[in-house]
ZAMARGU-4260 file (C-alpha; in steps of 0.2 Angstrom, whole numbers, plus 5000, padded with zeros to 4 digits):
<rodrens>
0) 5540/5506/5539 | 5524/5514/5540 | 5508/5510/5551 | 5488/5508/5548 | 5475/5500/5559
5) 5458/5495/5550 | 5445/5495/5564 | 5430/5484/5557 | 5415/5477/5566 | 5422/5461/5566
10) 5440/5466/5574 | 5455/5477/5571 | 5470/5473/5560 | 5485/5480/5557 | 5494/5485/5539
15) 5512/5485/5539 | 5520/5493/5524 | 5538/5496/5518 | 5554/5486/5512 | 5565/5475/5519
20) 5551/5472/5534 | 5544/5452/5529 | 5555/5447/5543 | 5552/5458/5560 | 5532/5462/5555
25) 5529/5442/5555 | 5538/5441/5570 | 5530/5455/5579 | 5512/5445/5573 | 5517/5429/5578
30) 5526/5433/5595 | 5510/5427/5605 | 5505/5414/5593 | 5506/5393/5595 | 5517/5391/5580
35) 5518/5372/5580 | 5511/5373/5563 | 5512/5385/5549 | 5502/5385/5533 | 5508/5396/5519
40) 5499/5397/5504 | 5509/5406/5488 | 5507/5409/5470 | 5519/5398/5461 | 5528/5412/5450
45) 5529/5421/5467 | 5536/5405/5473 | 5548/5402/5460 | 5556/5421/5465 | 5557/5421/5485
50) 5550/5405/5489 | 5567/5399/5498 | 5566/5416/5507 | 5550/5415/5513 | 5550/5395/5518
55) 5566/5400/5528 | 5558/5417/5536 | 5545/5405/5541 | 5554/5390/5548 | 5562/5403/5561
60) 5543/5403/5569 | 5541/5384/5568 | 5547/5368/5564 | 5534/5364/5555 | 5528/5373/5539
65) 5517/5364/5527 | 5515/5374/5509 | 5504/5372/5495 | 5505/5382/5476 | 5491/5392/5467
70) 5494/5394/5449 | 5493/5410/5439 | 5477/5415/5432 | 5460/5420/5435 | 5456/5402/5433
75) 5463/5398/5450 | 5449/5406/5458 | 5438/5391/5455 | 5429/5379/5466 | 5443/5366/5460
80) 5456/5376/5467 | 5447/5381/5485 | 5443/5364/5486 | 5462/5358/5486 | 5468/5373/5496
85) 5454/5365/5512 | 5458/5349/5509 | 5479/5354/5511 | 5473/5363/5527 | 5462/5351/5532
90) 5475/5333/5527 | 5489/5344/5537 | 5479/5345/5552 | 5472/5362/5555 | 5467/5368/5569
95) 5456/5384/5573 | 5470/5393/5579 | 5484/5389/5565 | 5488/5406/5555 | 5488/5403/5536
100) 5501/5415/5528 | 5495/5420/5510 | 5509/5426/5496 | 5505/5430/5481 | 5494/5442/5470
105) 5474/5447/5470 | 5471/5428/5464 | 5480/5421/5478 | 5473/5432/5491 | 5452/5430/5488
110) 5455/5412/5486 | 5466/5410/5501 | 5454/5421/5512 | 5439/5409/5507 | 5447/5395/5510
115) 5453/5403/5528 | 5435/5409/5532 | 5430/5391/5528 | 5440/5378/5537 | 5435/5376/5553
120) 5422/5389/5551 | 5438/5403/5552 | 5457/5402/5555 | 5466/5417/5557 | 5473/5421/5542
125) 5488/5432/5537 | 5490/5442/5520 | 5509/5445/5512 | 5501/5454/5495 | 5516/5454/5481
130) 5509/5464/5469 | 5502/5481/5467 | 5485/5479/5463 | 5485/5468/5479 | 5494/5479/5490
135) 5484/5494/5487 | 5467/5483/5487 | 5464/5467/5488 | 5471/5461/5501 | 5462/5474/5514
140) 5444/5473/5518 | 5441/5457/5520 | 5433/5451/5504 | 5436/5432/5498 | 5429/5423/5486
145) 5430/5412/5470 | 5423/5412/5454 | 5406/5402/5445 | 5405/5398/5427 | 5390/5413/5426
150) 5401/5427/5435 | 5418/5435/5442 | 5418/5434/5462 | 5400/5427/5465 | 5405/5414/5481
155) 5414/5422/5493 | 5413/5428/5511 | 5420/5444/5520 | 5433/5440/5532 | 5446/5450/5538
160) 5463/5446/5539 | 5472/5443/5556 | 5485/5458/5549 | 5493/5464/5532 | 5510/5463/5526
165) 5518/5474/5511 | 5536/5472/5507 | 5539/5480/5493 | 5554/5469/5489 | 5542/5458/5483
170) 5537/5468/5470 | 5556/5467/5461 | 5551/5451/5452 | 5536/5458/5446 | 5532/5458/5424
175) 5530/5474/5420 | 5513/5470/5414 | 5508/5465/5433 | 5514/5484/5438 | 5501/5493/5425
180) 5488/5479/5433 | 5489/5488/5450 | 5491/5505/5442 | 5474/5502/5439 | 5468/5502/5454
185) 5479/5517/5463 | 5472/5527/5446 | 5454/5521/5453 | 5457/5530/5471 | 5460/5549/5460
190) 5446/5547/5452 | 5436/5544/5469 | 5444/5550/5482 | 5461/5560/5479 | 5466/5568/5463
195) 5482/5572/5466 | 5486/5551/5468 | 5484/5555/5447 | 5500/5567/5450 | 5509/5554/5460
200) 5508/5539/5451 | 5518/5548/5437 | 5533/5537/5444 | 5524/5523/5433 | 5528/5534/5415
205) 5549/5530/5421 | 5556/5515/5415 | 5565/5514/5430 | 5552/5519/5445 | 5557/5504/5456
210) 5575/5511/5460 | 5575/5529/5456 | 5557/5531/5466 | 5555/5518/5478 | 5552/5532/5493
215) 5537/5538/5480 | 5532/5521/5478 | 5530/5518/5495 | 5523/5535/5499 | 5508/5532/5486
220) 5503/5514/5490 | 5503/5520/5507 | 5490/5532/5502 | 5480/5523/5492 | 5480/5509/5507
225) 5473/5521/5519 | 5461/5528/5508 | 5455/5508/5507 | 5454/5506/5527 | 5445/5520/5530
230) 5431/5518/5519 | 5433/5499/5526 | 5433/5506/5543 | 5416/5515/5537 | 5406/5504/5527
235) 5415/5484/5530 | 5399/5475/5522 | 5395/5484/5507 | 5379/5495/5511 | 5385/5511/5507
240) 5400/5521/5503 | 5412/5506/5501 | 5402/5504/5483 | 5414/5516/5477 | 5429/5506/5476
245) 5419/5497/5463 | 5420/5511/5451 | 5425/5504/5433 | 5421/5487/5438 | 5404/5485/5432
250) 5412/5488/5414 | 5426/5478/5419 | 5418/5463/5426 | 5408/5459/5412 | 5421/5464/5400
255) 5432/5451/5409 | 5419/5437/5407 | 5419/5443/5387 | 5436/5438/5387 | 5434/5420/5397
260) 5445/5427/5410 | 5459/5425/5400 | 5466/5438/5388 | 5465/5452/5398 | 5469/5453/5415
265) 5458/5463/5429 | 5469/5478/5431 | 5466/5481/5412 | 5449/5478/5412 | 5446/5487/5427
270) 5457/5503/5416 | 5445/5501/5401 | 5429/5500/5413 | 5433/5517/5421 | 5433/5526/5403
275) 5417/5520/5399 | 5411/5524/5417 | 5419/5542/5415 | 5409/5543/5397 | 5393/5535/5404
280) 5392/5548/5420 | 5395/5563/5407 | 5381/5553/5396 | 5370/5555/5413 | 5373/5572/5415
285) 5387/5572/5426 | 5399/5591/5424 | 5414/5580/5427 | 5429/5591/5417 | 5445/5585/5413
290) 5455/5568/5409 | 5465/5564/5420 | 5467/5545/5414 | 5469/5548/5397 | 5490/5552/5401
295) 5490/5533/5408 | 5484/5526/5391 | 5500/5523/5380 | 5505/5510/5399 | 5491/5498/5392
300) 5495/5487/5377 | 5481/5475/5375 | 5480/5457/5370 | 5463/5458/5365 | 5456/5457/5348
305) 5440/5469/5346 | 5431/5454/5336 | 5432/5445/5350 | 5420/5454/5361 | 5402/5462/5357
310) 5393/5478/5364 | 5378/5466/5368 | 5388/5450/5375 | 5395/5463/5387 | 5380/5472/5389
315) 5370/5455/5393 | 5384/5450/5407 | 5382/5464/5418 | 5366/5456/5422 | 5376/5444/5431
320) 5384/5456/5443 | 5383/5451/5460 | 5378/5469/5467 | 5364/5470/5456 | 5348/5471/5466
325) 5334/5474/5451 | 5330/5474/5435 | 5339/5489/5431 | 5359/5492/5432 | 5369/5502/5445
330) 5386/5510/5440 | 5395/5519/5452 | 5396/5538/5442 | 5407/5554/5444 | 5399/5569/5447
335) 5416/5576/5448 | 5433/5569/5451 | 5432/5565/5470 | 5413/5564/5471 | 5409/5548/5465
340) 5388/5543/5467 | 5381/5526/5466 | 5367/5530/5450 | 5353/5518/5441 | 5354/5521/5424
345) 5340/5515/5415 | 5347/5520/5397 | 5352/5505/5388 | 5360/5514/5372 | 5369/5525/5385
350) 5377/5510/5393 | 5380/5501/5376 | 5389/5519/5372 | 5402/5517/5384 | 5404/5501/5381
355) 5409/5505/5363 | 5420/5516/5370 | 5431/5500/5378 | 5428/5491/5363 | 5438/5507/5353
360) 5449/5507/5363 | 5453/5489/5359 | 5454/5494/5342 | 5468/5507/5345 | 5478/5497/5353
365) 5479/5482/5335 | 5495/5484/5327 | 5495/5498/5315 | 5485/5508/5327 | 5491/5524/5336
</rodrens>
């Protein structure tokens, strides 16, 4: 079991992470808690795997514990769904102090914090992330939201979770697929802040990572946790060096929308946006060498067909990114792997450039295609 404490503005938290550890870190969070009442909140596939365990784990803290199912799918992050995840906390007679315990994947998370930072103006809220990409970030820092027809994430709140849990033994019913989605993201803190996390998550070219290198596992999204918190720690609303956890995810954003949310999933989109980022900052004059991502490609099989998306639909999405403060487009840019930089670019066929780029590699991954 290993320690980290994210220090924020708003308060301090604790991240707990390890195997075999659901159990003790819940009952070392709730230990001075009024437990009459527990809310969880948990993706149904998560459900369908552990959900007997975790009902029973919880019922050992109270009596009473209410539980409501979020469907897979970006397309649970909707008003819809926030709407019903209230109105089960508010029907079930929340109270201001009542912890909400949220299982489940990135979907689960953001639209469980916003429904926490809702009700009742805030309840405290507890994160249990199940899969990688959640693990390593999306369930630290405090950023909630839900989705609107003209954009990824555009309601939302930051609101920092009461504490974190990560037991990797959640992680033993994940798809394969769900594993490369949070490779993604551990690939996105090399590029940014540690390079040899590009060494490290080698375990993910093994078939059989989960039992041969479950120390290494441990180990790496221990890092890439703490490389999270700190910049957190640093920057908790966004106005300066925590815009570097967005690297790739301009590109990927919009490329998601292309795709209705639905045949690609984030941890790919976010894969394919830091090519085109990595092209577009050497299009901008960046002296970045090297490519470290290009070993991680043959992990990604894609669904998408490359008819299905255009250079100018992606292109004319980006305008509907939530960071974006002008007329023209910020990407966060390499100079060099570790020094990433927040850069307007003002070169349209540069952008559209590196967006071809995602688009090819759509094309290499068609049947028939090396």
């Amino acid at each position: 079991m290993q320690y980290l404490e994210v220090k924020t503005q708003s308060h301090s938290y604790k991240i707990v992470v390890g195997r075999e550890i659901f159990e003790k870190s819940l009952s070392d969070i709730l230990t001075d808690s009024s437990n009459d009442r527990l809310f969880l909140l948990a993706d149904e596939n998560l459900f369908h795997h552990h959900g007997e365990q975790l009902l029973k784990s919880l019922q050992h803290f109270s009596g009473d514990v209410r539980h409501m199912l979020v469907p897979q799918g970006e397309s649970s992050k909707s008003v819809k769904f926030w709407e019903s995840s209230v109105n089960f906390l508010l029907t079930n007679g929340v109270r201001r102090n009542t912890p909400l315990i949220v299982a489940g994947g990135g979907v689960t998370g953001d639209l469980g914090g916003f429904a926490a930072a809702s009700v009742l103006r805030g309840i405290p809220i507890i994160h249990i992330p199940t899969t990688v990409l959640a693990m390593v970030d999306s369930s630290i820092g405090g950023k909630t939201g839900i989705n609107h027809s003209t954009g990824k994430n555009l309601i939302g709140a930051f609101y920092q979770p009461k504490a974190v849990i990560a037991d990797t033994r959640f992680l033993t019913s994940l798809p394969r697929r769900e594993w490369i989605n949070g490779l993604s993201e551990i690939l996105k803190y090399g590029a940014i802040s540690d390079a040899e996390i590009f060494n490290e998550a080698s375990i993910f070219l093994s078939a059989d990572y989960l039992s041969t290198d479950r120390e290494k596992l441990i180990s790496l999204i221990f890092k890439c946790m703490k490389i999270k918190a700190d910049i957190v720690a640093a920057d908790e609303f966004e106005s300066g060096i925590r815009a570097f956890l967005n690297f790739g995810h301009t590109f990927a954003h919009a490329l998601e929308k292309a795709c209705n949310y639905d045949s690609i999933s984030h941890g790919e989109a976010v894969y394919l946006g830091m090519l085109a980022a990595q092209k577009l900052s050497r299009l901008s004059g960046s002296s970045l060498t090297g490519d470290f991502l290009e070993a991680y490609r043959p992990l990604y099989q894609f669904r998408v067909q490359p008819a299905e998306v255009s250079r100018d639909d992606i292109y004319s999405f980006m305008f509907q990114d939530k960071k974006r403060t002008d007329e023209h487009l910020k990407f966060v840019l390499l100079d060099e792997w570790q020094s990433p930089a927040v850069k307007t670019v003002t070169n349209k066929e540069y952008i559209k450039d590196a967006i071809e780029l995602m688009i090819h590699q759509l094309k290499q991954s068609q049947p028939g295609k090396s």
